[in-house]
VOKOL-230203 format. One line per 2 residues: number of its first residue (from 1); their letters; for each residue x, y, z of N, C-alpha, C, CB. Coordinates in steps of 0.05 Angstrom, whole numbers, plus 5000, padded with zeros to 4 digits. Each point is the difference from the previous one (the first is absolute). Glycine has a CB too. Layout:
<recs>
NUM> a> X Y Z X Y Z X Y Z X Y Z; ...
</recs>
This chain:
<recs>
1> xx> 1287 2091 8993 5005 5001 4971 5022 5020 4994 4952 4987 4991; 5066 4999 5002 5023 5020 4987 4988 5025 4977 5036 4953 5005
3> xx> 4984 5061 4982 5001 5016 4991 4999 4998 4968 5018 5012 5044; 4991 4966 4953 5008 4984 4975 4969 4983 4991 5061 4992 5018
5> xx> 4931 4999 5000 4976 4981 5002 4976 5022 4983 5016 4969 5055; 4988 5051 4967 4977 5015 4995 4996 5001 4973 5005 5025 5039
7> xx> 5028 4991 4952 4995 5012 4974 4989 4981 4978 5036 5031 5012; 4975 4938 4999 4986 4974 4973 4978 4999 5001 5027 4968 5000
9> xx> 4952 5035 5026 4984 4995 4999 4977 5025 4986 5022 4965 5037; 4994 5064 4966 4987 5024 4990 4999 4997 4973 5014 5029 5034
11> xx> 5011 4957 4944 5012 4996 4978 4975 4980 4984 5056 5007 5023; 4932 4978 4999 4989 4975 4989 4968 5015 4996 5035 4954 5027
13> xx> 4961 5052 5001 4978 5019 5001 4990 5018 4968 5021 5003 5054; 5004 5010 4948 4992 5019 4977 5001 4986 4970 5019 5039 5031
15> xx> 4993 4942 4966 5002 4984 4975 4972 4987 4997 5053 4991 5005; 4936 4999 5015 4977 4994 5001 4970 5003 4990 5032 4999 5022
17> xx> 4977 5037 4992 4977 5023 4992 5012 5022 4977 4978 4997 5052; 5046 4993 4938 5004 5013 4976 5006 5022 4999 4978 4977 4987
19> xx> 5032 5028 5041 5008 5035 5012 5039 4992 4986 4956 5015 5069; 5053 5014 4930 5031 4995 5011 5005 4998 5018 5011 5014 4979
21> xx> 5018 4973 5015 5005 4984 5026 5016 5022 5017 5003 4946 4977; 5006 5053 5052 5005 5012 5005 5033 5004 5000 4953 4998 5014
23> xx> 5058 5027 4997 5028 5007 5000 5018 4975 5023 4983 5062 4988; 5031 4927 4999 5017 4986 5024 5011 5009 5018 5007 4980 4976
25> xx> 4992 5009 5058 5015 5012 5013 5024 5020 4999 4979 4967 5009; 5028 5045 5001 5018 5016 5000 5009 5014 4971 5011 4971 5040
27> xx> 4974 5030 4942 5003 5011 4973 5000 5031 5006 4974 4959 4971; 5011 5046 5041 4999 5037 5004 5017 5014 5020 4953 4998 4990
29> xx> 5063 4974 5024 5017 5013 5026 5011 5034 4996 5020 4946 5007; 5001 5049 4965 5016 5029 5003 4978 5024 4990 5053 4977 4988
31> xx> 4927 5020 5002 4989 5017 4995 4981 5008 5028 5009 4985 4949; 4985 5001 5076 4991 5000 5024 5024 5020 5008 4973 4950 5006
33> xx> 5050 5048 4998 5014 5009 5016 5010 5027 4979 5010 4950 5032; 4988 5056 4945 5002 5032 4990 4980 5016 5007 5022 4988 4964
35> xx> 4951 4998 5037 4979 5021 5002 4996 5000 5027 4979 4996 4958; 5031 4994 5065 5003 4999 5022 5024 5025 5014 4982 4948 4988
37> xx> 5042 5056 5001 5022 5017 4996 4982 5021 4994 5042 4972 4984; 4940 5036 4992 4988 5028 4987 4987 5010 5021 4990 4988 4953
39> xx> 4989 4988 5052 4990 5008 5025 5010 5017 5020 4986 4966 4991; 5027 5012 5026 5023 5019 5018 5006 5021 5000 5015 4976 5001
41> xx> 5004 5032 4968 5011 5026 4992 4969 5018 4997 5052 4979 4971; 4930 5019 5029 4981 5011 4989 4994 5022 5026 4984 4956 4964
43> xx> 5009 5014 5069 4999 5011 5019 5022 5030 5017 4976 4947 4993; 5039 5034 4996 5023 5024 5003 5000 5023 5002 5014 4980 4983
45> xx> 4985 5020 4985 4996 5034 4989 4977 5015 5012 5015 4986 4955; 4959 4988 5045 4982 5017 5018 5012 5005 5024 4961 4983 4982
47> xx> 5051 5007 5044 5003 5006 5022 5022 5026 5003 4985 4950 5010; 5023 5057 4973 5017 5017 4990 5025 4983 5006 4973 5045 5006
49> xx> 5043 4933 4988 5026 4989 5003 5005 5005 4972 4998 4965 5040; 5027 5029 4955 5017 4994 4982 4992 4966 5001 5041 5046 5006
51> xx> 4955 4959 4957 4986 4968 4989 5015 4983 4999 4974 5014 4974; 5058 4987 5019 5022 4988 4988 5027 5007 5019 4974 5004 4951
53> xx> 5034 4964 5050 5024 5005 5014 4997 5000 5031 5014 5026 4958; 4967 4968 5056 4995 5005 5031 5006 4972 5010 4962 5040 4998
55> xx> 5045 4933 4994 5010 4978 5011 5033 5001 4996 4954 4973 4992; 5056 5039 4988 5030 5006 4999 5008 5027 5018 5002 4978 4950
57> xx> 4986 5038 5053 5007 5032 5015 4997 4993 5036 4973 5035 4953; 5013 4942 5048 5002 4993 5029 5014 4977 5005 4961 5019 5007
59> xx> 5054 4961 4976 5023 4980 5003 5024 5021 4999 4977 4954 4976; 5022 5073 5016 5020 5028 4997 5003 4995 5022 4989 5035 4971
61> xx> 4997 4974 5052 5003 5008 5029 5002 4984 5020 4981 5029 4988; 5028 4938 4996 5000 4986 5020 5032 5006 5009 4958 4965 4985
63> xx> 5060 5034 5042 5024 4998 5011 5021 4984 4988 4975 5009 5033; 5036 4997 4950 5023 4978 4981 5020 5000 5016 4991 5009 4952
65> xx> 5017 4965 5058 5020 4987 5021 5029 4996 4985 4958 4972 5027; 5041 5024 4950 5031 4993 4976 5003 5031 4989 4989 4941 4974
67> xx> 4997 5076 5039 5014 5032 4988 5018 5010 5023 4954 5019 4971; 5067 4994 5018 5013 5017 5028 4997 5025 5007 5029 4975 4995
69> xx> 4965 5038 5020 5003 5031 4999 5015 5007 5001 4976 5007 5010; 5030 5018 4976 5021 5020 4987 5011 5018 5021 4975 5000 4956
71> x> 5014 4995 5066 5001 5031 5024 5023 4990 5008 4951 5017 5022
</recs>
């Protein structure tokens, strides 16, 4: 059963028994993935890291091949 299926059949379900119906797939995606980020940053701070900026500060240190050195 797909994903789509389910939700008609949850939709029908609840229309049924007079519940609301439920949220459509993927309706809460971006809000999944901010409180997912807080999270993260949350762990962070506990582990003592720096919360912000630690996927750009380590693409920093990757070896850039189109730079020249100055020496």
């Amino acid at each position: 059963m797909t994903i789509t299926q389910q939700y008609f059949l949850d939709t029908y379900r609840a229309r049924q028994l007079g519940e609301p119906a439920p949220p459509a797939p993927g309706a809460n995606d971006w809000q999944v993935a901010r409180e997912l980020r807080g999270h993260r940053q949350f762990r962070a701070v506990v582990a003592g890291r720096p919360a912000r900026g630690r996927t750009r500060q380590a693409i920093g240190r990757w070896p850039r091949p189109w730079r020249r050195s100055t020496c």
